[in-house]
C-alpha positions, 0 to 999 in steps of 0.5 A, a space after each residue: 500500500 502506498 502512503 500517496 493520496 488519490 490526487 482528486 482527493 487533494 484537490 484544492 477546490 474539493 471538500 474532504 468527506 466522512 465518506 473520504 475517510 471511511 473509504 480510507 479506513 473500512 478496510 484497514 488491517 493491522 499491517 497497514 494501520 499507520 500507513 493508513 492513520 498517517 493518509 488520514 491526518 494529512 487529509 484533515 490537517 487543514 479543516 476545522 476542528 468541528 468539521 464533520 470529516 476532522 472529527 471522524 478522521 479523528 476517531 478514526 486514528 485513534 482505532 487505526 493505533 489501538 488496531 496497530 498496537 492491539 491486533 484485530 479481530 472482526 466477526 466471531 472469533 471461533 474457539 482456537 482462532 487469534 486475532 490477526 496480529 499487531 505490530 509489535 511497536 517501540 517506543 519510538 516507532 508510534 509516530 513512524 
């Protein structure tokens, strides 16, 4: 996955959505967390701190690092079954 934007999502003239950063983070993984939590905060660090997609992007940060450090699990997890790992982070490696 690649940490480059869309570039219609960067245009100038074009308003960053809640949709934008759902399309971004519906199908994040653990593996891709941060790349995809840093894709998030260049897209709302322009707007309003009461813009409908800051808030979003904002929540949707916070779940991208527990994702990173905590794993994930979705749906049922069946008896045996982990959840898909973490990234094993350092202390320095939170803002990599």
């Amino acid at each position: 996955m690649s940490g480059a934007e869309s570039p219609d999502r960067l245009a100038p003239d074009r308003e960053v959505t809640v949709e934008d950063i759902r399309e971004l983070t519906g199908a994040a993984t653990p593996h891709f967390a941060l790349q995809i939590r840093d894709r998030v905060a260049r897209l709302i660090e322009g707007l309003a701190p009461d813009h409908p997609a800051r808030i979003d992007g904002e929540r949707a940060i916070a779940r991208l690092e527990r994702m990173a450090r905590e794993g994930q699990a979705s749906g049922t997890v069946q008896d045996g079954e982990l959840p898909l790992p973490s990234l094993v982070l350092g202390s320095d490696s939170a803002d990599a």
